[in-house]
C-alpha positions, 0 to 999 in steps of 0.5 A: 500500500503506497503512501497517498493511500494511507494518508488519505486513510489517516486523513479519515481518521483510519488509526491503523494507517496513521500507525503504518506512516508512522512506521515507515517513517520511524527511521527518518524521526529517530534521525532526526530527533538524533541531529537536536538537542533541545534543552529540557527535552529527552529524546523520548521528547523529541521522537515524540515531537517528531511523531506528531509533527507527522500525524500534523502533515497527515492532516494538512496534507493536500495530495493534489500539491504534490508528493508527501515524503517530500511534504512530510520530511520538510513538516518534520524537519521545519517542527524541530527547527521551530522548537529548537528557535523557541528554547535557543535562548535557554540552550545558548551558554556562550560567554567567558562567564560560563560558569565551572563551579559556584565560585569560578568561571571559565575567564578566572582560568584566563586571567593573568594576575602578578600574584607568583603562586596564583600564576603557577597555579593557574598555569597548572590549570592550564596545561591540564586544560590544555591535556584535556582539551587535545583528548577530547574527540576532534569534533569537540576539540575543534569547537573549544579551539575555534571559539575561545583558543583561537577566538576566530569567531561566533559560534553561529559562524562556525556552525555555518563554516562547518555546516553544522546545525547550531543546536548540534554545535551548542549541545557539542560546545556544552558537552566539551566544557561538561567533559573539561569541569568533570576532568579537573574535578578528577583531578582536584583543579576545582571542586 
């Protein structure tokens, strides 16, 4: 049974055929729902999200305008992006400020003061920074690099020159600072 049938069964209300497009389609949303980060969203979440999104293009699919994988892949994706635009302010943490613990924020570590002991131990800091950083896996080694090393840019503007969907990036860029915080706790470097 192709397509255009069993939308025009889930268009009337046919539960069974809404069941079959969703199981057609099940690997397209678990793609999809794998390339988004939405903070406060499980990917359960998400692959619901993904799934209603679908039982929406159902609905307002109009077979006489053209093919609905076409339609309904471009409903799927233009729902995350909605979602995602909706919760970008609370997923963005993009500052020296960002904060490692109560008392220390990324900045404290970059910071130059005449003070011989706080310079040795920051320095210290660093380099275990820096061991930390040259072990993190590529795709988020280049991140920190780009961003606060090198300080090339935005992070929007690596996302575009990486062609990386900047959900994706922001989620990575929290994911390194995650493993750097966790690593210099293991380390005693901070508390």
């Amino acid at each position: 049974m192709g397509y255009e049938e069993l939308v025009l069964r889930g268009k009337a209300g046919d539960k069974e055929a809404l069941e079959e497009l969703s199981r057609k389609f099940t690997g397209y949303i678990i793609k999809c729902a794998n390339n988004v980060y939405i903070n406060g969203y499980t990917q359960e979440d998400l692959l619901q999200e993904g799934y209603v999104s679908l039982v929406k293009a159902v609905d307002k699919y109009d077979p006489k305008k053209g093919n609905f994988t076409a339609y309904v892949t471009f409903a799927i994706k233009k729902n995350f992006n909605y979602k995602i635009r909706g919760k970008a302010r609370e997923n963005y943490i993009g500052s020296l400020d960002y904060e490692i613990n109560q008392d220390t924020q990324l900045l404290d570590f970059l910071s130059t003061e005449e003070n011989i002991e706080e310079d040795y131990v920051k320095k210290e800091v660093l380099e275990e920074i820096s061991k930390v950083i040259s072990n993190l896996p590529k795709e988020l080694r280049e991140i920190i690099d780009y961003y606060y090393i090198r300080n090339k840019g935005s992070l929007k503007e690596y996302a575009e020159e990486k062609n990386i969907n900047y959900s994706t990036l922001i989620k990575r860029k929290s994911q390194a600072l995650k493993i750097i915080k966790n690593s210099l706790k293991d380390v005693h470097m901070i508390e």
